[in-house]
Backbone as CSV, one residue per row, in Angstrom:
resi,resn,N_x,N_y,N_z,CA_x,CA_y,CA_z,C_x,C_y,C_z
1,UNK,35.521,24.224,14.849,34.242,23.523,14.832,33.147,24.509,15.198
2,UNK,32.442,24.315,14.716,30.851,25.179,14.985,29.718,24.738,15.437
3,UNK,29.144,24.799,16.330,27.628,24.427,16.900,26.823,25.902,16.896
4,UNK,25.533,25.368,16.869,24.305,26.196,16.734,23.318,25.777,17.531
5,UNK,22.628,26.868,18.888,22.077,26.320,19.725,22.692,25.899,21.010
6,UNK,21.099,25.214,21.770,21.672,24.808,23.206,21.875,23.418,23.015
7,UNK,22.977,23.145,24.142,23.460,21.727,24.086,22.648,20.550,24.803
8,UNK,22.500,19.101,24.396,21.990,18.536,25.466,22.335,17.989,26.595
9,UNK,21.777,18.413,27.588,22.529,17.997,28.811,22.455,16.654,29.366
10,UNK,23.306,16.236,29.921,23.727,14.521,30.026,23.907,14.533,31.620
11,UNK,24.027,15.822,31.916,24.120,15.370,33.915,23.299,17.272,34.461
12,UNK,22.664,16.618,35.155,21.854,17.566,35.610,22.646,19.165,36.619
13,UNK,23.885,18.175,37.202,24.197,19.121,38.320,25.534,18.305,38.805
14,UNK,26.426,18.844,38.488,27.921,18.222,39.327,27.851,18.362,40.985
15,UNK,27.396,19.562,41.125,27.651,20.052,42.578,26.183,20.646,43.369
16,UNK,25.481,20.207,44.219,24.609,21.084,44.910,24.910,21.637,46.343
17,UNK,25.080,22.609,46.286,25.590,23.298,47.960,24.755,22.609,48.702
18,UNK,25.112,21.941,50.023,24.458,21.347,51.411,23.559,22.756,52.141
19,UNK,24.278,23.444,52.051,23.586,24.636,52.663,22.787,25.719,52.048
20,UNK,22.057,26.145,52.796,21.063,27.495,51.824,22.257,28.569,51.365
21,UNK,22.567,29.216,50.490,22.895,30.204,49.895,22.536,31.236,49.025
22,UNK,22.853,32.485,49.194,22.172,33.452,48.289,22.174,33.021,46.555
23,UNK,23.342,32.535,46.585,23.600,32.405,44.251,24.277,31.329,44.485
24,UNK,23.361,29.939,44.755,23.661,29.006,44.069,23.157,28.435,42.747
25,UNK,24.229,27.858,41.783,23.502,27.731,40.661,24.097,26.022,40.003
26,UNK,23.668,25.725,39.290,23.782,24.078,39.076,24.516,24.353,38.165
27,UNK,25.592,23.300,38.098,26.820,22.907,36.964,26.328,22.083,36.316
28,UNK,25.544,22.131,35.007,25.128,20.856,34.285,26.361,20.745,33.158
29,UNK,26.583,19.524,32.651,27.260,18.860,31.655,26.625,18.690,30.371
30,UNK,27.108,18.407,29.141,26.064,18.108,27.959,26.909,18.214,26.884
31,UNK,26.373,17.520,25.921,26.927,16.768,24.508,26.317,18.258,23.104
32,UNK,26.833,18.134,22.568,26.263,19.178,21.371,27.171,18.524,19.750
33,UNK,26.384,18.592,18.909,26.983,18.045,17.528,27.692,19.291,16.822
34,UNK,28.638,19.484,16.164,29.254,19.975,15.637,29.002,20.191,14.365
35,UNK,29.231,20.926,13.215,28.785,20.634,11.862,29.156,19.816,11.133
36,UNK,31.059,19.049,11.661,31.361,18.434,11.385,31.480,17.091,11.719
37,UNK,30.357,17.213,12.456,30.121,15.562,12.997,30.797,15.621,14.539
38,UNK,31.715,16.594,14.901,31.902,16.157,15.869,31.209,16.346,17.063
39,UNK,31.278,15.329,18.413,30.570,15.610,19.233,31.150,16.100,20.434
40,UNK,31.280,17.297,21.593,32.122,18.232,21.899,30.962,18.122,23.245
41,UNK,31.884,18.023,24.308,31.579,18.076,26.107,31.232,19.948,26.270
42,UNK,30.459,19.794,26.594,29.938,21.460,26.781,29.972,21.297,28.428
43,UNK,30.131,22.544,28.991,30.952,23.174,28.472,32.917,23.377,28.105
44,UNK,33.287,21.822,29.235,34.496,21.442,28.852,34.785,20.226,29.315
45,UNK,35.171,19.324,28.975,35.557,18.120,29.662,36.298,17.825,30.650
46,UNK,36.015,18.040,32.081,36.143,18.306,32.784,36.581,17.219,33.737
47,UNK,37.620,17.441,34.834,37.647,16.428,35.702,36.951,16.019,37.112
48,UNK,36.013,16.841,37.044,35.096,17.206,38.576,34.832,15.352,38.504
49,UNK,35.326,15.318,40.385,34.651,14.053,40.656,35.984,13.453,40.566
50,UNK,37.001,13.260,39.259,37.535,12.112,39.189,39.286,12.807,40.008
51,UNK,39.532,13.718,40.777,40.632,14.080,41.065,40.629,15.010,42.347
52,UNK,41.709,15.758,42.871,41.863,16.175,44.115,40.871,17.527,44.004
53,UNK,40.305,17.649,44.852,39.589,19.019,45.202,40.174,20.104,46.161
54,UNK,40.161,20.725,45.457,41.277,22.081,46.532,40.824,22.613,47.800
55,UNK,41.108,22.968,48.616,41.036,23.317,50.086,40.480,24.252,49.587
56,UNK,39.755,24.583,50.773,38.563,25.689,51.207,39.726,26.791,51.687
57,UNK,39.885,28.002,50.733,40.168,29.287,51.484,38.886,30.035,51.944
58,UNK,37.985,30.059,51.441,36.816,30.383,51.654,35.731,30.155,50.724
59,UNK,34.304,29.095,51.529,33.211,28.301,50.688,32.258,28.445,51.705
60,UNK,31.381,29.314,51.030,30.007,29.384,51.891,29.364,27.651,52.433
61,UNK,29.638,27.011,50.816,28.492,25.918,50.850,29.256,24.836,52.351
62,UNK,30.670,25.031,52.317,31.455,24.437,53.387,31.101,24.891,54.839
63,UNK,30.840,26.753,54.460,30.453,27.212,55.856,32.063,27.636,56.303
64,UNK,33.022,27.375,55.545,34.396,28.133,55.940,34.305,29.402,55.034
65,UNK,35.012,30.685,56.132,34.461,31.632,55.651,34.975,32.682,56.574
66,UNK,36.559,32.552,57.118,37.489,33.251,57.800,37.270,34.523,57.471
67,UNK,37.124,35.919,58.756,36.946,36.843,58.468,38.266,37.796,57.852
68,UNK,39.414,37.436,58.241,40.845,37.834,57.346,41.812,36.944,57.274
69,UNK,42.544,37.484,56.656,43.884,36.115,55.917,44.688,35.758,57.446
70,UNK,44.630,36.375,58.331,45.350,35.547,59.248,44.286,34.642,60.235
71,UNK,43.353,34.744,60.002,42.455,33.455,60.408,42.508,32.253,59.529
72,UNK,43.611,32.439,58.614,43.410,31.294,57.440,44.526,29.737,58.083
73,UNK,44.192,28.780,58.227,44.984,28.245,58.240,45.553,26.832,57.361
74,UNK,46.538,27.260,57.002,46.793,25.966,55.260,47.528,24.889,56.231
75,UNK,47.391,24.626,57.423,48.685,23.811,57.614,48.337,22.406,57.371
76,UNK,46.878,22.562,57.295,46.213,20.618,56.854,46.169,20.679,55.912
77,UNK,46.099,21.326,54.650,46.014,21.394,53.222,47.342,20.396,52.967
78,UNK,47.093,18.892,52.141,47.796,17.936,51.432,48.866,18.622,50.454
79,UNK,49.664,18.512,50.573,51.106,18.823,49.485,50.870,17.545,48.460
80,UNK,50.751,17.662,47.081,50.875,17.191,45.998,52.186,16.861,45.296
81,UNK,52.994,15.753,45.299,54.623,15.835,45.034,54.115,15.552,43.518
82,UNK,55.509,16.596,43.496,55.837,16.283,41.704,56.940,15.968,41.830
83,UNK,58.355,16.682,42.445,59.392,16.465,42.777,59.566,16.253,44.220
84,UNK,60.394,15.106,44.694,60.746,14.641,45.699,61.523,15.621,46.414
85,UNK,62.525,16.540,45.576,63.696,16.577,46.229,63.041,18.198,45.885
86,UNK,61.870,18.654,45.642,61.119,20.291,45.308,60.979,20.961,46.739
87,UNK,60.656,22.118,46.300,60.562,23.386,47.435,58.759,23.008,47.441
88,UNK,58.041,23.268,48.721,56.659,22.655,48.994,56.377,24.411,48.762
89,UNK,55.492,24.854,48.215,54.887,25.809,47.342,53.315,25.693,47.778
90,UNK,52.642,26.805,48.106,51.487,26.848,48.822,50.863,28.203,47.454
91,UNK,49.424,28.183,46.923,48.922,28.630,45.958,47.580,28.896,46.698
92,UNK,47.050,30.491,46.657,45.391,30.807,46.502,44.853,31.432,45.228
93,UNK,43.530,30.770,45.277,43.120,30.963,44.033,41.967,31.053,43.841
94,UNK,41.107,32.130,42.673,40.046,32.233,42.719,39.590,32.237,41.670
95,UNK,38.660,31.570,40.579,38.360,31.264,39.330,37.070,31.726,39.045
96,UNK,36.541,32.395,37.928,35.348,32.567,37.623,34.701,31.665,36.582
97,UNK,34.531,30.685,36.554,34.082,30.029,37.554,34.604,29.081,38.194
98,UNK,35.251,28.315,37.498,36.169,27.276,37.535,37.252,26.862,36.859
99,UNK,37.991,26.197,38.246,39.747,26.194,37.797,40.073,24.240,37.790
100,UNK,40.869,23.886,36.986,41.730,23.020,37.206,42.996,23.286,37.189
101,UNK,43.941,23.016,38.150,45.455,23.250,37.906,46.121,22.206,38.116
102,UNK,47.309,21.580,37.168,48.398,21.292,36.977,49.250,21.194,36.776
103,UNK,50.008,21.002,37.236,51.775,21.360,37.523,52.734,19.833,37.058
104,UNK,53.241,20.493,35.712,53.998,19.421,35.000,53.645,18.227,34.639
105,UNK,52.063,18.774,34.251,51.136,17.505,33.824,50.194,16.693,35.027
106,UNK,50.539,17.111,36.218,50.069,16.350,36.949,49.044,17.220,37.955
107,UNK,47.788,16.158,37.896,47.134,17.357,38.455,46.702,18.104,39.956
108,UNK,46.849,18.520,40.485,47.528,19.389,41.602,45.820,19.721,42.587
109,UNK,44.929,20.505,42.006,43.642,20.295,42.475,42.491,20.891,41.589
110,UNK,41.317,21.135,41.904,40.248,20.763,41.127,39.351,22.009,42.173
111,UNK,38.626,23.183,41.215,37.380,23.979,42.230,36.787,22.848,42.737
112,UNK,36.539,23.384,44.284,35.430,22.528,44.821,34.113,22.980,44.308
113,UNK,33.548,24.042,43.683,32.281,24.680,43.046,32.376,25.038,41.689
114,UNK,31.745,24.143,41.172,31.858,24.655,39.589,31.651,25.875,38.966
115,UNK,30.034,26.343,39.882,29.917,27.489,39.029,29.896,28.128,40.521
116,UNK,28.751,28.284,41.012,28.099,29.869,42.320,27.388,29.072,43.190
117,UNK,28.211,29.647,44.862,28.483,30.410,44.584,29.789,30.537,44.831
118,UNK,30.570,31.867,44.922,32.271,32.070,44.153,32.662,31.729,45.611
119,UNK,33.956,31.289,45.335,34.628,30.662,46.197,36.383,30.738,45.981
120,UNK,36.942,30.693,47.439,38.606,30.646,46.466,39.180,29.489,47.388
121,UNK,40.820,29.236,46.751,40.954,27.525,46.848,42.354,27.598,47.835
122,UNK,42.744,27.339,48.324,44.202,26.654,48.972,44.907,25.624,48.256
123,UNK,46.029,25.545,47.850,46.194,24.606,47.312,48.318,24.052,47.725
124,UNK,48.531,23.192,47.620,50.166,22.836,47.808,50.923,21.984,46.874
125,UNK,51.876,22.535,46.837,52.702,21.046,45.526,53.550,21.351,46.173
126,UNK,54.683,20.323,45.959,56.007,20.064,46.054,57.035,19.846,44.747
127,UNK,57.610,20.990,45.029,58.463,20.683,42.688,59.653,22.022,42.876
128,UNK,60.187,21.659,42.181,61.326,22.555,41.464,61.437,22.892,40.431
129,UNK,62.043,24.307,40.219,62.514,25.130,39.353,63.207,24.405,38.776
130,UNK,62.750,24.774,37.248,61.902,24.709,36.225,60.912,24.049,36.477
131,UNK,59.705,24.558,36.232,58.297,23.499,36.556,57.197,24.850,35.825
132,UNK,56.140,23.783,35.564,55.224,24.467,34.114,53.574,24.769,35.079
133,UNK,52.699,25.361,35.013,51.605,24.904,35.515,50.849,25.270,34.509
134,UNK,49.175,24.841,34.463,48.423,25.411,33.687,47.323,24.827,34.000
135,UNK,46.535,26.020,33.598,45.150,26.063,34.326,43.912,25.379,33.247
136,UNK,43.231,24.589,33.042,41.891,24.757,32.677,40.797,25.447,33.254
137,UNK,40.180,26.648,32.370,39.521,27.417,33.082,38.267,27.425,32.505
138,UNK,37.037,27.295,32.674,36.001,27.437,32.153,35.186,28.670,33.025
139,UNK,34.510,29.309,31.832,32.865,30.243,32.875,31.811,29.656,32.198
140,UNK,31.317,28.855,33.126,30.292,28.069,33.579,28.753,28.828,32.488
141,UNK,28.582,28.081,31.826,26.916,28.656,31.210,26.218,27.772,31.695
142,UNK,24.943,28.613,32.247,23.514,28.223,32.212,22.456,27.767,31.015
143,UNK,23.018,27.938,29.622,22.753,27.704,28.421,23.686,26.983,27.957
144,UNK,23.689,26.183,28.104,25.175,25.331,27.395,24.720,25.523,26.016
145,UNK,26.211,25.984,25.683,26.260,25.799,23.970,26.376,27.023,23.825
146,UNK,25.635,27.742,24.500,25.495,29.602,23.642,26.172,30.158,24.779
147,UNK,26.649,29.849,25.772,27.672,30.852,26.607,26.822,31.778,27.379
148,UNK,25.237,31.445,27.706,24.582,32.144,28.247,24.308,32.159,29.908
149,UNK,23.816,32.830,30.448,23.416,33.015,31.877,22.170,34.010,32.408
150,UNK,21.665,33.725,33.577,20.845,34.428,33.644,21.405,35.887,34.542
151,UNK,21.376,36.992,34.432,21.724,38.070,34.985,20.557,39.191,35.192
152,UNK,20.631,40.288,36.208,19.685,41.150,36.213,18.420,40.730,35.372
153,UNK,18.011,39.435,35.354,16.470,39.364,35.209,16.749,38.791,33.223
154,UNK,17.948,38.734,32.834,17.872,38.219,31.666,18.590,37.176,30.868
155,UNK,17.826,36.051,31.220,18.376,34.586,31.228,19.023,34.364,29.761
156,UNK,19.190,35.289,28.973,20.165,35.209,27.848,21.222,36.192,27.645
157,UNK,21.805,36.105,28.950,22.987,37.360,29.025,24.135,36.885,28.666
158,UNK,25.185,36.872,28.363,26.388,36.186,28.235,27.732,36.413,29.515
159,UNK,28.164,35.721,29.783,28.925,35.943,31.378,30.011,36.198,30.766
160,UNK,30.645,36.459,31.811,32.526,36.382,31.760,33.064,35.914,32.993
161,UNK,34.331,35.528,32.682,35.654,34.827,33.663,36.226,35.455,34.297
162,UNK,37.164,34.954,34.514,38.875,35.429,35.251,39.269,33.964,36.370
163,UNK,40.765,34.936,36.363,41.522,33.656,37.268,42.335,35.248,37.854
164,UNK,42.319,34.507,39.413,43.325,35.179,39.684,44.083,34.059,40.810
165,UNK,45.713,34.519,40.966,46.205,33.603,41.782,47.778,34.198,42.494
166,UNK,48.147,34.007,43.212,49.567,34.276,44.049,50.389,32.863,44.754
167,UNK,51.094,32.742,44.447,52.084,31.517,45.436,53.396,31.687,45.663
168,UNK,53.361,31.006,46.967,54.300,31.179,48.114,55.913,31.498,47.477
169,UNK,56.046,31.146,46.106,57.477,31.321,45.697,57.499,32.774,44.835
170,UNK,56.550,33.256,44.933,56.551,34.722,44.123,55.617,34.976,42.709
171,UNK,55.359,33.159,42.641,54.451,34.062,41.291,53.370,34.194,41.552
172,UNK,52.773,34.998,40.270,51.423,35.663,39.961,50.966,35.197,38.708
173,UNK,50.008,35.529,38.968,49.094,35.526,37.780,49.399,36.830,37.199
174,UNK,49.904,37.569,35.598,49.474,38.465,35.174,49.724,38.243,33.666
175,UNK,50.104,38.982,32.740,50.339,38.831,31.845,51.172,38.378,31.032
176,UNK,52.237,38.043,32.144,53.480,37.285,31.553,53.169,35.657,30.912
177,UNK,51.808,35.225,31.394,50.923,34.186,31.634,50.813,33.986,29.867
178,UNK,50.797,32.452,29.376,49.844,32.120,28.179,48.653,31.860,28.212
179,UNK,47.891,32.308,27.613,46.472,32.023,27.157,45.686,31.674,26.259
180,UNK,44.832,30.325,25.931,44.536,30.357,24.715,43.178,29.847,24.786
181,UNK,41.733,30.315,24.048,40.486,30.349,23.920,39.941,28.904,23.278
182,UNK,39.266,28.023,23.922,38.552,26.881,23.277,37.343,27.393,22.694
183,UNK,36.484,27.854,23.723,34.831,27.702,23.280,34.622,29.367,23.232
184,UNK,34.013,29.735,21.940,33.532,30.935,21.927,32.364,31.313,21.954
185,UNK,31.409,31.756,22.598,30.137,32.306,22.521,29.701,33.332,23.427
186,UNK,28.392,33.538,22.952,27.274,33.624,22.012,27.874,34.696,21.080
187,UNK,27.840,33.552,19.629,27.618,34.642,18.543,26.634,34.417,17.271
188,UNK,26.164,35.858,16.552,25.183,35.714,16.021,25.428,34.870,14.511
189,UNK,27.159,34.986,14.558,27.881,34.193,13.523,28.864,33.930,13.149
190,UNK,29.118,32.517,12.379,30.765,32.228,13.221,31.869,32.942,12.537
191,UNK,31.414,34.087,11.682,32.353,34.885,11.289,32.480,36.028,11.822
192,UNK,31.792,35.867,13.221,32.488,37.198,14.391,33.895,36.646,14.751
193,UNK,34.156,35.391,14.733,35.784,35.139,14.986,36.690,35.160,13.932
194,UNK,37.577,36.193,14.418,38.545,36.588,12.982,39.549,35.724,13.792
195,UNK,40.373,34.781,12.659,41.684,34.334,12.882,42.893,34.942,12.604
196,UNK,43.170,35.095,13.064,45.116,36.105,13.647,46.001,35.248,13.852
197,UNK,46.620,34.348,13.009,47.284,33.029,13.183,46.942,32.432,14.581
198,UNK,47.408,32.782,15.380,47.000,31.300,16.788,46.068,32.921,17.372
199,UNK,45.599,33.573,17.295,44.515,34.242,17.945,43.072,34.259,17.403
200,UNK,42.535,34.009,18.034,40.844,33.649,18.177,39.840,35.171,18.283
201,UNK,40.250,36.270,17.894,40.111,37.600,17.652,38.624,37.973,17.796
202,UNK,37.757,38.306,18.859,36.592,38.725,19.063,36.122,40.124,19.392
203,UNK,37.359,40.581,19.549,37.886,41.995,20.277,36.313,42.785,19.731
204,UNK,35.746,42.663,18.513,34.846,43.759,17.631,33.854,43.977,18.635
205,UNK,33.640,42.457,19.266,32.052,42.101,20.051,32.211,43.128,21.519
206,UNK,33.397,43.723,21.571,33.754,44.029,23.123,34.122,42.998,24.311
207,UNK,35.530,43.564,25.087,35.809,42.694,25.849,35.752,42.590,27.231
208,UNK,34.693,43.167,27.547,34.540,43.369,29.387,32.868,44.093,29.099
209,UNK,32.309,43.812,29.691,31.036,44.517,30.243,31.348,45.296,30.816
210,UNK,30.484,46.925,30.467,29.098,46.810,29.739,29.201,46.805,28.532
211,UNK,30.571,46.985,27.830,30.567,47.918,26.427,30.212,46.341,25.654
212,UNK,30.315,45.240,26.089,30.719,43.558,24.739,29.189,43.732,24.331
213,UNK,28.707,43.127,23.091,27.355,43.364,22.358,26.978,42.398,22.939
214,UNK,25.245,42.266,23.274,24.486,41.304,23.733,23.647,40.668,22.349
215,UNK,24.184,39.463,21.845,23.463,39.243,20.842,22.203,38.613,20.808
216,UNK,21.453,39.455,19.614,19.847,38.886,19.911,19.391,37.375,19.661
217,UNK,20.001,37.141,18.975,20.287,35.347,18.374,19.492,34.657,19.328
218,UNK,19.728,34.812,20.441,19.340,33.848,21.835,19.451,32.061,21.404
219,UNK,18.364,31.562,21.463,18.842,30.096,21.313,19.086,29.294,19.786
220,UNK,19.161,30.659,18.783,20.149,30.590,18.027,21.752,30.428,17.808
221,UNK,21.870,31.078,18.821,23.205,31.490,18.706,24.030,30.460,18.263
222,UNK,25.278,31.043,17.867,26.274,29.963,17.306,27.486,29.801,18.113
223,UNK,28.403,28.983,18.221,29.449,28.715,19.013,30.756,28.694,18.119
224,UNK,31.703,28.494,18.436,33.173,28.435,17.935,33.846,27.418,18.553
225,UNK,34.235,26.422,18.406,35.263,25.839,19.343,36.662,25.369,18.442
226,UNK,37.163,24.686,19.957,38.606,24.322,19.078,39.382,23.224,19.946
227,UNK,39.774,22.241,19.216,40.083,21.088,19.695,41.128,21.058,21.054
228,UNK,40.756,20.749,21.785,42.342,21.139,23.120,43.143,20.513,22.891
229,UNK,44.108,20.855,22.638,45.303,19.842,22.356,46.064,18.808,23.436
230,UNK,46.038,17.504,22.742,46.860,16.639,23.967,48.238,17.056,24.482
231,UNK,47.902,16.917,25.879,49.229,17.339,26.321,49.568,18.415,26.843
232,UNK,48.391,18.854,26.882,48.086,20.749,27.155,49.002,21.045,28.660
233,UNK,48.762,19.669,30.003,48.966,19.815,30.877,49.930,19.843,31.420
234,UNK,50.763,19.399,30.144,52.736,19.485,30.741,53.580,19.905,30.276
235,UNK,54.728,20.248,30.858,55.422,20.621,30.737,56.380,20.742,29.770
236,UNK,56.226,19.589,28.858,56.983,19.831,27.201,56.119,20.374,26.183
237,UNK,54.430,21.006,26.780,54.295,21.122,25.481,54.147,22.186,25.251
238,UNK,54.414,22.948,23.834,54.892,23.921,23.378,53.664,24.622,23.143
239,UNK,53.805,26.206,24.025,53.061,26.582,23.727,53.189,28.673,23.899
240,UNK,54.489,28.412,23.003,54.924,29.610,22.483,54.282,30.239,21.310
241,UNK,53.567,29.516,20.581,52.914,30.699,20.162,51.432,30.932,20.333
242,UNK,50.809,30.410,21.502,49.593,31.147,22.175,49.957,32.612,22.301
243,UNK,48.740,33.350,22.216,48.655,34.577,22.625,48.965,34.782,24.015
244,UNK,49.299,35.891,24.904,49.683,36.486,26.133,48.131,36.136,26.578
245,UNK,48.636,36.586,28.145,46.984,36.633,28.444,46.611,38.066,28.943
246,UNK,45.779,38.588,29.385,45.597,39.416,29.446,45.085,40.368,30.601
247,UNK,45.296,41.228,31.114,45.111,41.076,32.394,43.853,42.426,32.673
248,UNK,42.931,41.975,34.135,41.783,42.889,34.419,41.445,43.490,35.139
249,UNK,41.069,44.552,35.797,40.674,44.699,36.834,39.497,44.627,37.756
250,UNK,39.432,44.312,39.008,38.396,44.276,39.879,37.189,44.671,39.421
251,UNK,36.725,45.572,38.812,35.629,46.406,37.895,35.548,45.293,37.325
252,UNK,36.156,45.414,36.147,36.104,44.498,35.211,35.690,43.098,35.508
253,UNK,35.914,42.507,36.283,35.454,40.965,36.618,34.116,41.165,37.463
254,UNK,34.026,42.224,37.952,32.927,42.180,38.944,33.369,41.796,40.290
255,UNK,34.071,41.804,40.481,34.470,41.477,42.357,34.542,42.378,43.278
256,UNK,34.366,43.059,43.172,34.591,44.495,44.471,34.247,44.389,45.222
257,UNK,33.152,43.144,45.452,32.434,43.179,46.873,32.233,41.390,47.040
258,UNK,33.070,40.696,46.399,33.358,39.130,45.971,34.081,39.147,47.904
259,UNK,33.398,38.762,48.893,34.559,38.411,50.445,35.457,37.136,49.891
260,UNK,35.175,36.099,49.079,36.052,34.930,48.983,37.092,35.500,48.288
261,UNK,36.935,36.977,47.786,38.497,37.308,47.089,39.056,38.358,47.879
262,UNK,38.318,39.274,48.188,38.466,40.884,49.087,39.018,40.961,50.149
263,UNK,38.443,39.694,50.948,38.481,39.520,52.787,40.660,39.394,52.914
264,UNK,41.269,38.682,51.684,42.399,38.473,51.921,43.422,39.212,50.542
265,UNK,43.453,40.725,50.746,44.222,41.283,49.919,45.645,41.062,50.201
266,UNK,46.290,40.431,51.011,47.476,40.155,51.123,47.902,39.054,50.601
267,UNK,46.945,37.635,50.368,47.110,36.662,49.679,46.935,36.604,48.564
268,UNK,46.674,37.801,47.698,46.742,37.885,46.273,47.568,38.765,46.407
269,UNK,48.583,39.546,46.783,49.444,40.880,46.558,49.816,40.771,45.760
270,UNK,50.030,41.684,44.408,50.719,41.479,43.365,50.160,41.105,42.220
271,UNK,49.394,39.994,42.304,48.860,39.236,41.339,47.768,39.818,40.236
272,UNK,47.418,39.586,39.025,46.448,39.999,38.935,45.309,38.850,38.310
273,UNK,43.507,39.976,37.668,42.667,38.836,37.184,43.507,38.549,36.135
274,UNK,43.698,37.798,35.231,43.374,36.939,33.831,42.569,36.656,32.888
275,UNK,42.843,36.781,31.667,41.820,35.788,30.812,42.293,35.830,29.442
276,UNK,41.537,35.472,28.757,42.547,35.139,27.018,41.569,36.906,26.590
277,UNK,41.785,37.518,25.484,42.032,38.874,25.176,40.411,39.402,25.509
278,UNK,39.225,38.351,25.515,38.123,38.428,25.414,37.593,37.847,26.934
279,UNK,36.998,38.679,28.158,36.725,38.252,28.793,35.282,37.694,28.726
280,UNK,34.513,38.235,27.954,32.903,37.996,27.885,32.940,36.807,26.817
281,UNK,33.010,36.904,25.787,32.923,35.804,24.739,33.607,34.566,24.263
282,UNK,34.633,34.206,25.318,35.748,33.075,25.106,35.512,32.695,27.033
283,UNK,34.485,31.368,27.137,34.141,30.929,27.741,34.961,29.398,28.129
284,UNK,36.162,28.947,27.662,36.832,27.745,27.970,38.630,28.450,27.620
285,UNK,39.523,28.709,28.849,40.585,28.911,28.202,41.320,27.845,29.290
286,UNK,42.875,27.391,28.550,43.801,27.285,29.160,44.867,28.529,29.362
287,UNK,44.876,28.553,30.518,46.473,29.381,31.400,47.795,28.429,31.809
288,UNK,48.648,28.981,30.750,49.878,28.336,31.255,50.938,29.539,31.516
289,UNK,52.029,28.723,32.563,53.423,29.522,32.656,55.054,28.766,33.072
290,UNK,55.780,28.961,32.467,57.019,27.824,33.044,57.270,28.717,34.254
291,UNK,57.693,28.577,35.257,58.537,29.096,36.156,59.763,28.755,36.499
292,UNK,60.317,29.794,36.040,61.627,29.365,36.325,62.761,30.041,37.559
């Protein structure tokens, strides 16, 4: 599906921080028409509001904000059962911008901050091996529709993502991970996306800042999307032939000096960022992985 332009927005702001902060920025919602009639939730249809919100590993707007990982304490963080008779599994996590995760369809917790400022999550389930999780991940635009943001002074910049994550039973986030791209933007046209049977191929535009092209289009720009498939969230559904995901580094996402990710290098050990092959221009992905 293809849209052209900014979307209209239908909710002003999911989330406003209680407290003053340096980069807070508003999560608006909004409708956009398609060429084909259809009408498509910008920037993803989202569950904010209607489900569990993940524990504060560290949230300015909360004012929690532990100076290292052993000031952290998960022991009030709610366990989520999937399995009765499961190993209780403890998860941190940090999304650019925002994460939903569920585990065998069921959903497990929800960013407490949609977009900024960055924040990372605590989270617990209870389940057994074999068990599936997968992430809805969106990066948050300030331009809905064109994938835009305002940066260094230029409110038609295009952002980028990541996920990163570690839990208590050994996994990680890295590339062993599936990944697959909903919403693509800003592009100057929708034949910057080359199709590669199930890959969404943007690679030309560049995939990490500084090198990805800044297109001049501005509130031209055009979008790409692609229907999410039902069922995305569990565990039978097949999703062997998504592309790998791809993995980034610290540079690359911009975090080097992120404290909600830095302050606790032992609670990510191992792990790495994420994202589908395009970190700048594929602005809605799902992350899945079975664990077995």
């Amino acid at each position: 599906m293809v849209t052209q332009g900014q979307a209209k927005v239908t909710t002003e702001n999911l989330y406003k921080c209680p407290v003053t902060v340096s980069n807070h920025r508003g999560s608006a919602i909004g409708t956009i028409t398609a060429t084909d009639g259809t009408v498509i939730t910008m920037p993803a249809p989202v569950q904010y509001g209607k489900g569990p919100i993940a524990a504060d590993l560290y949230n300015e707007c909360n004012q929690i904000t532990p100076a290292k990982s052993a000031d952290v304490d998960a022991s009030k963080v709610p366990v989520v059962e999937i399995d009765p008779d499961g190993e209780v599994i403890t998860g941190h996590i940090v999304a650019d911008n925002y994460f939903e995760l569920y585990v065998n369809g069921k959903l497990v917790g929800i960013d407490h901050t949609p977009y900024t400022p960055f924040n990372s999550a605590i989270v617990k389930f209870k389940a057994k091996k074999p068990y599936t999780m997968a992430f809805l991940l969106v990066d948050w635009d300030e331009q809905l529709g064109i994938g835009m943001e305002l940066f260094q002074g230029n409110p038609r910049h295009p952002g980028d993502g990541g996920l990163i994550a570690r839990f208590s039973d050994g996994t990680v986030t890295d590339s062993s991970w599936k990944a697959q791209t909903f919403y693509i933007a800003p592009l100057n046209t929708p034949d910057e996306v080359e199709e590669k049977g199930n890959v969404h191929d943007t690679t030309k535009l560049g995939r990490v800042h500084p090198v990805a092209k800044k297109p001049p289009c501005a509130d031209a720009c055009y979008a790409v999307h692609y229907k999410i498939p039902d069922g995305w969230q569990g565990a039978a559904f097949d999703d062997s032939k998504w592309p790998r995901a791809y993995e980034y580094t610290d540079t690359d996402i911009g975090v080097t000096a992120l404290p909600a990710y830095t302050r606790y290098p032992e609670l990510f050990d191992g792990s790495r960022w994420i994202w589908s092959s395009n970190l700048v221009f594929d602005n809605v992905v799902i992350a899945r992985k079975t664990v077995r």
